[in-house]
N, C-alpha and C positions, 0 to 999 in steps of 0.2 A: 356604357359597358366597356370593361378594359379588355386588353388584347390579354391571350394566354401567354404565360413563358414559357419559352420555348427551349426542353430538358432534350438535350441527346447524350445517349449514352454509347460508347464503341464498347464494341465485345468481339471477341471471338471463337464465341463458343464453349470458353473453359469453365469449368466451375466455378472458377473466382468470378468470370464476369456474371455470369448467370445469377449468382447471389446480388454480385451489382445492381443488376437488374431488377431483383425483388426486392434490394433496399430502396432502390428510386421509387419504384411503381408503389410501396409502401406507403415514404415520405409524400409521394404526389397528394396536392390537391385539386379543387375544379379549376385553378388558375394555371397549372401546368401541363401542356401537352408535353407527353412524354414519346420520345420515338426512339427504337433501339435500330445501330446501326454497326452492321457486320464488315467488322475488318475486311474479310476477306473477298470483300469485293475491292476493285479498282477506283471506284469514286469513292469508296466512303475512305478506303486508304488517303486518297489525298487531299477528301476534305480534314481527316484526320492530322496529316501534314501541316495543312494550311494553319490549324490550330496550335500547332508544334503539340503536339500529343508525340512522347515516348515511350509511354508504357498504359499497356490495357489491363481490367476496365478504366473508361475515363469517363468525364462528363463533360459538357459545355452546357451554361444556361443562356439563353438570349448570344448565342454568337460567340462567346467568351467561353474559355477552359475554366473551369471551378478552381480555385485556389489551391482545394482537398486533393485533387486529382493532377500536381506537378511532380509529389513523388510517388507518385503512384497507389496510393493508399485512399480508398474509399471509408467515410467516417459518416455517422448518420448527421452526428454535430455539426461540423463541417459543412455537409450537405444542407442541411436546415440554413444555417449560417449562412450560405448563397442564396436562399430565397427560396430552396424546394420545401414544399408545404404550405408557405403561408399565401392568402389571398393577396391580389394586388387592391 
C-alpha cells in the first residue's frame, strides 16, 4: 500500500482562499490527504514561513510549495501537474 500525499493548503479565510479550497478538495483523490491550514494561527504562520510562502491561497504537496503557488496564483493544471488527483 502506498503512503497518501500529503496536500496542505494556507488560507485565510478570504474568498479567494475558500475557492482554493474547493479547487483542491475537487482535484483530490484517494492518494491525497488534504488539510486546510489557517494563517491566522501562529504555527501554521511559520510553518507557512518555513515554506517561504508570500502570498495566500498556497499549497504544499509532500513538504514542498507547488510551483503554481510562487506567484500566487492557483491553476487546476498546475495543481494536477504537481500530482493532486492522480493515484500514487
Amino acid at each position: 500500500m502506498n503512503a497518501l500525499r500529503k496536500v496542505e493548503v494556507f488560507t485565510a479565510g478570504c474568498p479567494a482562499c475558500e475557492e482554493a479550497v474547493e479547487l483542491v478538495k475537487g482535484l483530490a483523490c484517494s492518494s491525497c490527504d488534504v488539510e486546510v491550514l489557517d494563517m491566522r494561527q501562529k504555527a501554521v504562520a511559520q510553518r507557512a514561513k518555513d515554506y517561504g510562502i508570500s502570498h495566500i491561497p498556497a499549497v504544499a504537496i509532500d513538504g514542498r510549495l507547488a510551483d503554481c503557488c510562487q506567484g500566487g496564483k492557483l491553476a487546476a493544471a498546475a495543481l494536477q501537474a504537481a500530482g493532486i488527483g492522480h493515484s500514487r
